[in-house]
VEXKETOR-622355 format. One record per residue: x, y, z of N, C-alpha, C, O, CB in turn; residue number from 1; chain; residue in three letters. Coordinates in Angstrom, 2 decimals, decimal comma. Atoms other than C-alpha are relative to their C-alpha. Glycine has a CB too. Layout:
<recs>
REC	X	Y	Z	X	Y	Z	X	Y	Z	X	Y	Z	X	Y	Z	NUM	A	ALA
...
</recs>
This chain:
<recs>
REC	0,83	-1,19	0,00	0,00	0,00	0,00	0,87	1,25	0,00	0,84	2,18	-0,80	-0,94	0,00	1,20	1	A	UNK
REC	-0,88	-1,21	0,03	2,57	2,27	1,06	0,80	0,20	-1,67	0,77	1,22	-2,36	1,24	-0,26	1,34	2	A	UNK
REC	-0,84	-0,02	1,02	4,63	1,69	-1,84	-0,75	0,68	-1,74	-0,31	1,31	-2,70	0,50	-1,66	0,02	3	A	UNK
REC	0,94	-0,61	1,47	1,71	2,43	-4,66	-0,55	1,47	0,52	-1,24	2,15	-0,25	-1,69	-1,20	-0,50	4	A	UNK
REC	0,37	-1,24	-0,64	1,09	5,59	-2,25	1,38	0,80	-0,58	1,47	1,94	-1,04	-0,25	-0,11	1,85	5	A	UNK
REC	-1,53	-1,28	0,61	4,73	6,96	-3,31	-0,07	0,89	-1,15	0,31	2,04	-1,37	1,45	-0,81	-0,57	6	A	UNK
REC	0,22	-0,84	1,76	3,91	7,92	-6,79	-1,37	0,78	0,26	-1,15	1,62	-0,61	-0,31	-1,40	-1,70	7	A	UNK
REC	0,90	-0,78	-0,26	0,83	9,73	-5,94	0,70	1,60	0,00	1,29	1,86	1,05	-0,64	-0,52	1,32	8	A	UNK
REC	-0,41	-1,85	0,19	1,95	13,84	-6,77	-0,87	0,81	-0,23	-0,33	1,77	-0,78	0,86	0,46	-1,10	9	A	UNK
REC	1,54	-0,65	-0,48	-1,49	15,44	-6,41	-0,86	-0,48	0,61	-0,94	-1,69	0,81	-0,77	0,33	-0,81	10	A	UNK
REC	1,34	0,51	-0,09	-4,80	15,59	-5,14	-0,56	-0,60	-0,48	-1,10	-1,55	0,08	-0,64	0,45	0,02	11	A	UNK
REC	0,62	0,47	0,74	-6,15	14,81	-7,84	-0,17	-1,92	-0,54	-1,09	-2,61	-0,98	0,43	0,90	-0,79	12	A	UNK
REC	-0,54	1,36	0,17	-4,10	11,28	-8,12	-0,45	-0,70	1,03	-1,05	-1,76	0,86	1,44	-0,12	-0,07	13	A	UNK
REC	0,37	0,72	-1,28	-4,72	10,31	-4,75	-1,65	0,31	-0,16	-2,06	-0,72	0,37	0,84	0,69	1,57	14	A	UNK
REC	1,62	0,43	0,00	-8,95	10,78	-5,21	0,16	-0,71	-1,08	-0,83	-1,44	-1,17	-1,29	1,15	-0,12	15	A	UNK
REC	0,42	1,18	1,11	-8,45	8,71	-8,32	-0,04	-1,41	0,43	-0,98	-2,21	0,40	0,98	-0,04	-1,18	16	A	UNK
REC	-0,27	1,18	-0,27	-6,56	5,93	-7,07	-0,80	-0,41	1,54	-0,77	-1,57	1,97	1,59	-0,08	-0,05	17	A	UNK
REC	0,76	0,26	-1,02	-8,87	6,43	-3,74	-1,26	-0,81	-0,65	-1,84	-1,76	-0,13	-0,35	1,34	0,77	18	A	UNK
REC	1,52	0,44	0,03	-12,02	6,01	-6,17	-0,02	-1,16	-1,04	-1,05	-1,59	-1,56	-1,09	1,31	-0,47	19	A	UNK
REC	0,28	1,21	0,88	-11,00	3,17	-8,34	1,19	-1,43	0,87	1,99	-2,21	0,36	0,55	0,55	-2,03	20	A	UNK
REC	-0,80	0,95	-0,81	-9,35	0,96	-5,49	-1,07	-0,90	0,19	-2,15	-0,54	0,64	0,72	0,53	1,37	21	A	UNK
REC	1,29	1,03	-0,30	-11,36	-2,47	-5,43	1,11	-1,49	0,24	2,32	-1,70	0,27	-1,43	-0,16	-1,75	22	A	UNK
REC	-1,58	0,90	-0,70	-10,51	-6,04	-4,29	-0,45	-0,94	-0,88	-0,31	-2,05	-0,36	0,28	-0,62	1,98	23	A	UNK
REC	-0,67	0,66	0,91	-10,93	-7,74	-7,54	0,45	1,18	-1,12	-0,08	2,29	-1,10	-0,92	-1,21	-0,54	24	A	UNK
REC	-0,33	-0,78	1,00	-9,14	-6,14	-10,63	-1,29	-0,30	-1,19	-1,72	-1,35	-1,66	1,59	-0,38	-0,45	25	A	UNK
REC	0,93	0,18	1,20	-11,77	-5,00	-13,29	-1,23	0,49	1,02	-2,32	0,30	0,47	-0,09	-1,78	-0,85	26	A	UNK
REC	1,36	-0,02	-0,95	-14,44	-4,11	-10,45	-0,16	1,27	-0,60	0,75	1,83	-1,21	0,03	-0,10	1,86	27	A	UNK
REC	0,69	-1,38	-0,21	-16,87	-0,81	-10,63	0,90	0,74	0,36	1,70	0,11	1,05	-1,09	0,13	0,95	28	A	UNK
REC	-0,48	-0,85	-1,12	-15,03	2,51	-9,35	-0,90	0,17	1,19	-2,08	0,45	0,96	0,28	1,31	-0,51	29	A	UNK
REC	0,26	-0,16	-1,11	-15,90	2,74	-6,13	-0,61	1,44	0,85	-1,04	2,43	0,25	1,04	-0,41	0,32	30	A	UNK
REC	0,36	-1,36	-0,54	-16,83	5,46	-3,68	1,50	0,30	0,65	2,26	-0,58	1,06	-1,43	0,00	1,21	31	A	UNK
REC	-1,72	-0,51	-0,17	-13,43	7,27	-2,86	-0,56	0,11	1,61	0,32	-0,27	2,38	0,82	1,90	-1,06	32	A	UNK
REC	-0,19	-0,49	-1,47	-14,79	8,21	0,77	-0,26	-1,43	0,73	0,17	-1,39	1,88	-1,17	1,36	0,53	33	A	UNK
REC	-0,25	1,42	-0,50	-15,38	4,11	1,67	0,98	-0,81	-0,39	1,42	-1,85	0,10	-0,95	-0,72	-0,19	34	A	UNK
REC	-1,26	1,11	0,18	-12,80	2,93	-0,03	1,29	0,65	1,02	2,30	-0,05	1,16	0,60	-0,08	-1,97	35	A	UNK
REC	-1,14	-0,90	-0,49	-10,44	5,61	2,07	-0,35	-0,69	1,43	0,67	-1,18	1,92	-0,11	1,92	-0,22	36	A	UNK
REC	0,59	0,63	-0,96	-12,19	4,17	5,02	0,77	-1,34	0,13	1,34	-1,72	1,16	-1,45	-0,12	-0,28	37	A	UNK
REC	-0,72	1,50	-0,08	-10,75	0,83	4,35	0,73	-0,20	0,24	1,15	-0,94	1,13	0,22	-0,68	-0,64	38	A	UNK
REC	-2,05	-0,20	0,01	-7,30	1,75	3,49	0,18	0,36	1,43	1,07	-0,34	1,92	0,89	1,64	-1,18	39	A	UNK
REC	-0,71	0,35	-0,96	-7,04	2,77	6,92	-0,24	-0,82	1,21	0,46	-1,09	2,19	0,32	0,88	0,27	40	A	UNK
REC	0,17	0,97	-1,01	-8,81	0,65	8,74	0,80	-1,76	-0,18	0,85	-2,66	0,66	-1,67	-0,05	0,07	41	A	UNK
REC	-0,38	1,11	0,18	-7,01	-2,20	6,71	2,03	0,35	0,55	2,99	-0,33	0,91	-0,56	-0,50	-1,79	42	A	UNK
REC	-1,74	-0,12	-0,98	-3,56	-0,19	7,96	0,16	0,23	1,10	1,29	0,06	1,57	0,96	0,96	-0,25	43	A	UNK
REC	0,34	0,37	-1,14	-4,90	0,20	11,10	0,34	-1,60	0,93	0,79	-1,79	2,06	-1,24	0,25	-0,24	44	A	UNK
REC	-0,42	1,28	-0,03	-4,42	-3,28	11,38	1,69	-0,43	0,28	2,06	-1,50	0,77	-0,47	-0,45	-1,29	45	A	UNK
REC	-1,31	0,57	0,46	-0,92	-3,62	10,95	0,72	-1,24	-0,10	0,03	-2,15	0,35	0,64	0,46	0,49	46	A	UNK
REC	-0,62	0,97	-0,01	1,70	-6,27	10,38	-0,40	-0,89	0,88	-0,61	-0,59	2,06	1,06	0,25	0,09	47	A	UNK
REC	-0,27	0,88	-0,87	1,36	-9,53	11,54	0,69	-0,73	0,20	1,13	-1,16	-0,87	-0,49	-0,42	0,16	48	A	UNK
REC	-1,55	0,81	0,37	4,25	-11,80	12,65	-0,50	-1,42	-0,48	-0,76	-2,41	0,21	1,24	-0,23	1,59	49	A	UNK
REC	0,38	1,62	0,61	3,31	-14,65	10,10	1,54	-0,25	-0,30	2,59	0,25	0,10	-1,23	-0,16	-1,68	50	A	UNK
REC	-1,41	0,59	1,13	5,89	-16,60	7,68	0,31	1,07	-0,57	1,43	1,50	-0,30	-0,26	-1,19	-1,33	51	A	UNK
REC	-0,12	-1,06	0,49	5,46	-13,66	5,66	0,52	1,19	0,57	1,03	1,86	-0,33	-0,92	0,15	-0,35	52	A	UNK
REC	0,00	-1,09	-0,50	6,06	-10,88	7,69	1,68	0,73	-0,08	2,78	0,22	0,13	-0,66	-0,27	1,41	53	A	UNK
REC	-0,93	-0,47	0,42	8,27	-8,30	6,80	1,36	0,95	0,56	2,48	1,35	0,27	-0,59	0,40	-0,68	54	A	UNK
REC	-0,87	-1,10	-0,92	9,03	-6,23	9,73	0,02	1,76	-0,67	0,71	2,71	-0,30	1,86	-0,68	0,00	55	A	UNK
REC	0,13	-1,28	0,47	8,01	-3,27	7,65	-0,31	1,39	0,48	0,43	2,38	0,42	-0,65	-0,15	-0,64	56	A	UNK
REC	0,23	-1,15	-0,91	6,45	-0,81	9,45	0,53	0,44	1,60	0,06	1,31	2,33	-1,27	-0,09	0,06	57	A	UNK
REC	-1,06	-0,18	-1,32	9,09	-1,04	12,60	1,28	0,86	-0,56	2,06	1,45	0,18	0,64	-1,69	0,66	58	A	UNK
REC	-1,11	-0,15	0,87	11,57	-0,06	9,66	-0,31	1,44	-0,37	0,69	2,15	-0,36	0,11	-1,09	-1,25	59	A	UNK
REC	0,54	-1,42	0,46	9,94	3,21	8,60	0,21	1,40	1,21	-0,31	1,72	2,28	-1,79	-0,28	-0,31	60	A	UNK
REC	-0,44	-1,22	-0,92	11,59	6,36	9,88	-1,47	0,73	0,39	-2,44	0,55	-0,35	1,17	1,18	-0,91	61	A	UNK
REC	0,94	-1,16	-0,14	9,09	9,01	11,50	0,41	0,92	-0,23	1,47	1,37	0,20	-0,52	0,26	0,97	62	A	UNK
REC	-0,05	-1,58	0,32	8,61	12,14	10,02	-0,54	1,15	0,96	-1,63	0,84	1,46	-0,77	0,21	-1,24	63	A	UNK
REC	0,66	-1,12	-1,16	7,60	14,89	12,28	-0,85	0,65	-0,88	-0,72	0,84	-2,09	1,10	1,20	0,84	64	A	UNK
REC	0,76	-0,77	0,65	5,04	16,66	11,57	-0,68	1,40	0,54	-1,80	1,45	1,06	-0,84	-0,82	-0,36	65	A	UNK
REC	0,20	-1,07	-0,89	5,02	20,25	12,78	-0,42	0,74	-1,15	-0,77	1,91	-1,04	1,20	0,56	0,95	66	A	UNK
</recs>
């Protein structure tokens, strides 16, 4: 998620890819304000220590944000 978030360089990009985010490829566009809903309730979530797990988000500097 993060990683297809990098290339995003407007507003405009980020409500697109908000309103055509679905969870098969080829679906309807969506509603950008439930699908935004998702995204963070599905990063809300975070990592879990499976087989998979990447240790990703322990790895990610913080930015301040003043």
């Amino acid at each position: 998620m993060f990683m297809a978030l990098k290339w995003v360089q407007s507003q405009a990009d980020y409500n697109n890819i908000m309103q055509h985010l679905t969870l098969s490829p080829g679906e309807k566009k969506g509603n950008k304000e439930l699908n935004e809903k998702d995204v963070i309730k599905f990063l809300g979530i975070g990592e879990r220590k499976l087989f998979f797990y990447t240790n990703y988000g322990e790895k990610l500097v913080m930015v301040p944000t003043y």
